[in-house]
KOLTORSE-731750 format. One record per residue (C-alpha): x, y, z; residue in one letter. Coordinates in steps of 0.2 Angstrom, whole numbers. Example, Ala and Ser with C-alpha at 12.3 -4.5 7.8 and 13.67 -1.06 7.14 Angstrom:
62_-22_39_A
68_-5_36_S
REM end
This chain:
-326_-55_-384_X
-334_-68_-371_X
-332_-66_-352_X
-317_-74_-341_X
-303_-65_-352_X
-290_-79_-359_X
-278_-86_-372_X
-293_-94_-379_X
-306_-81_-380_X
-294_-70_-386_X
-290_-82_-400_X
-307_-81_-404_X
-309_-63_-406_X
-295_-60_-414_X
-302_-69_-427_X
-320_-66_-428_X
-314_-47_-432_X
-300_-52_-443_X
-316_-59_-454_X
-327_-44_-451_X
-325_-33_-470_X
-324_-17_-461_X
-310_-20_-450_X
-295_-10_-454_X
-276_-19_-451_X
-262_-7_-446_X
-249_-10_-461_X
-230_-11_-454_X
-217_6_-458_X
-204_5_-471_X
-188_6_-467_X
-189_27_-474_X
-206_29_-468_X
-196_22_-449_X
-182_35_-452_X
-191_49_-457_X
-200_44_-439_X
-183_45_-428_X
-177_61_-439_X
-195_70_-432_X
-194_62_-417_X
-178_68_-414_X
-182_86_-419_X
-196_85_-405_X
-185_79_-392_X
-173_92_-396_X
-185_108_-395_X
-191_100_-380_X
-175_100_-372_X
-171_119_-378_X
-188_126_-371_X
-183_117_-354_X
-167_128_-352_X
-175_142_-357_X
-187_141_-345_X
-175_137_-332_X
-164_152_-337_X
-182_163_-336_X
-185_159_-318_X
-167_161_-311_X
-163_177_-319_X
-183_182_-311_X
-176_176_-297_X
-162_191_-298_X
-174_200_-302_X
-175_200_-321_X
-189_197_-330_X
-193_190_-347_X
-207_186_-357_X
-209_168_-366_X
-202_163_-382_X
-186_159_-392_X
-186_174_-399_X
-182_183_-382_X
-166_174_-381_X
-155_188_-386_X
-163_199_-373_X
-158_186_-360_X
-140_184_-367_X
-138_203_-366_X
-141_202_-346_X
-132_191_-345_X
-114_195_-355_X
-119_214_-345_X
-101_220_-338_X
-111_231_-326_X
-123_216_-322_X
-131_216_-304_X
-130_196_-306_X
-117_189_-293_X
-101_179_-301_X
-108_161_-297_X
-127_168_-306_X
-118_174_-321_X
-109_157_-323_X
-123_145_-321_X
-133_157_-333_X
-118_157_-348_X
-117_138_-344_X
-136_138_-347_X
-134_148_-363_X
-121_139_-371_X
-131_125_-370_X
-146_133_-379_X
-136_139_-391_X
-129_123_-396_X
-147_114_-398_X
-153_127_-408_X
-137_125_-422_X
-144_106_-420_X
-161_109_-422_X
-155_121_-438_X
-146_106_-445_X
-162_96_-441_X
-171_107_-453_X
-160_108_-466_X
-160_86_-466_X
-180_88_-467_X
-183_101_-480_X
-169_90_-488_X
-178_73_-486_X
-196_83_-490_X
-188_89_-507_X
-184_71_-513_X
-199_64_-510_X
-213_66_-525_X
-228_66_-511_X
-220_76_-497_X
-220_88_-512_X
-235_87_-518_X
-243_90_-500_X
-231_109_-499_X
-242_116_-514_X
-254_116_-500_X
-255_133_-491_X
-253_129_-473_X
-240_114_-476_X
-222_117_-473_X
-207_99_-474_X
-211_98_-455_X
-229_94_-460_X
-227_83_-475_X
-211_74_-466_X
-224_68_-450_X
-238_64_-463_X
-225_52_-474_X
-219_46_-457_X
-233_43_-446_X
-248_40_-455_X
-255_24_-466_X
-257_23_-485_X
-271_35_-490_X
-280_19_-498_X
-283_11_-482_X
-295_25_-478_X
-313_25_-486_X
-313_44_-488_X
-306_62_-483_X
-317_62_-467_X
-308_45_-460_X
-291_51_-462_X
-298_68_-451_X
-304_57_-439_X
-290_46_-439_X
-279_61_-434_X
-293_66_-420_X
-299_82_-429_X
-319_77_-430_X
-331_82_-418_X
-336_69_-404_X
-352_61_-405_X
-365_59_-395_X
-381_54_-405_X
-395_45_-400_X
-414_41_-405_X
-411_49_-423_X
-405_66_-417_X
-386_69_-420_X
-376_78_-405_X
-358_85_-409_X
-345_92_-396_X
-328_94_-397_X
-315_86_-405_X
-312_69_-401_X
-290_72_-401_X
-291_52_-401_X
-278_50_-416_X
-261_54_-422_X
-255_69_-411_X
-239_75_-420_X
-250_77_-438_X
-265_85_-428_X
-252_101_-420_X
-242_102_-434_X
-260_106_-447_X
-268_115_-433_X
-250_127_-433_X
-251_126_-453_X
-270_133_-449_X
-265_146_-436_X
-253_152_-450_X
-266_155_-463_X
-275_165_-449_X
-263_178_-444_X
-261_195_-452_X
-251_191_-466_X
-261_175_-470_X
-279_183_-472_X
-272_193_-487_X
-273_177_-495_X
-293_173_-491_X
-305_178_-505_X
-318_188_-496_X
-333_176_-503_X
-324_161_-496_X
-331_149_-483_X
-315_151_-472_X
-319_171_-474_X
-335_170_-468_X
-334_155_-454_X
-319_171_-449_X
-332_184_-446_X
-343_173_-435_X
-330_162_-426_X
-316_162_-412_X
-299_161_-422_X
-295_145_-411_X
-310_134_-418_X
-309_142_-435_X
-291_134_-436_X
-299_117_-431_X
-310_118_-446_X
-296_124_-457_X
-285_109_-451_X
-301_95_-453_X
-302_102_-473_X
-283_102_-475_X
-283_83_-470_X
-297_79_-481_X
-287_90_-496_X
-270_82_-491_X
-280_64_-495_X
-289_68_-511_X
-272_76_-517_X
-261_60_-510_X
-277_47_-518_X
-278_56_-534_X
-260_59_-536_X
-264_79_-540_X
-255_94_-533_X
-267_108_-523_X
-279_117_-531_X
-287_133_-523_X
-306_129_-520_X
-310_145_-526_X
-300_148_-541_X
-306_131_-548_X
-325_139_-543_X
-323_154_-554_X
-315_142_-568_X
REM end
């Protein structure tokens, strides 16, 4: 683009890129792919909302002195000092607190339903399931990649869709010698958590059973912080997820097709 920024030199560049053959043009949503969008959008807004008043519960019951750690999964902990009959909490504490409770409780039956609607709308839909063979991919997963991100075909390989989602290393080469920092998190957010969780998963206790010991995930394990082991897991799963959605080809376990 030219100096003195106008309609006119806008023009200008809008077309001198439009004719340039490595440009890549956004292509507009369907009507599911725009539904499937609110329905995870709406999900989001919802567990938003819910860790809000949890929170907010947290502080005034450490306020009366009560503490409790984080998590949804301390909300019956909460609920049983609150509905205490012998209770140190004055009246007006105890009302605010249930009113606070009731509310929490009514998101979480919505977000329930939420879930049931998306492993719904992932079961009809032949790629969503195609992408669940994949250890580390749930609906959630396959529901955000459906909704949010392009036809596989309008990227040239795996490693453009990971850096699409913002799971490549930064650059900064010069003079020949190649110089990598973190990631770049310039792309699609909701895909990026939601494969970095799925990585997180695969990391856990339960989830190393699954590792064979001679794997690359094994051995990057041994030498690595969990945290940056999970980044690498999530950049391969992207790459996988667009080989599997280009070649139309459910998962296959690197290793097991190794030993084949």
């Amino acid at each position: 683009m030219k100096r003195q920024k106008n309609d006119a030199t806008d023009a200008e560049a809008i077309v001198i890129a439009a004719q340039r053959p490595e440009m890549r043009f956004v292509v507009p949503k369907s009507e599911e792919q725009q539904g499937r969008a609110m329905m995870f959008r709406n999900r989001t807004r919802m567990v938003h909302q819910r860790t809000e008043l949890i929170n907010m519960l947290r502080a005034f019951l450490y306020e009366c002195g009560h503490t409790v750690p984080k998590g949804i999964h301390q909300f019956q902990r909460i609920e049983a000092i609150v509905t205490e009959p012998n209770s140190d909490l004055s009246v007006m504490a105890r009302a605010e607190c249930s009113e606070l409770l009731e509310q929490i409780a009514a998101l979480t039956a919505r977000i329930a339903a939420s879930d049931r609607r998306i492993k719904m709308a992932a079961s009809q839909a032949d790629t969503a399931r195609r992408m669940q063979t994949m250890p580390g991919i749930g609906p959630l997963t396959a529901l955000a990649v459906e909704a949010f991100a392009p036809p596989m075909e309008s990227f040239r390989c795996g490693r453009d869709f990971a850096a699409w989602l913002g799971l490549v290393p930064r650059q900064h080469s010069s003079g020949g010698k190649a110089r990598y920092g973190r990631v770049s998190k310039a792309g699609q957010a909701d895909i990026r958590r939601l494969l970095i969780i799925g990585a997180m998963s695969r990391l856990n206790w339960l989830g190393r059973k699954t590792i064979a010991q001679e794997s690359w995930l094994a051995r990057l394990s041994a030498r690595k912080p969990r945290m940056l082991v999970a980044i690498a897991l999530a950049n391969k799963m992207a790459r996988m997820i667009w080989a599997m959605l280009t070649k139309n080809e459910d998962f296959r376990n690197p290793a097991t097709a190794t030993a084949a």
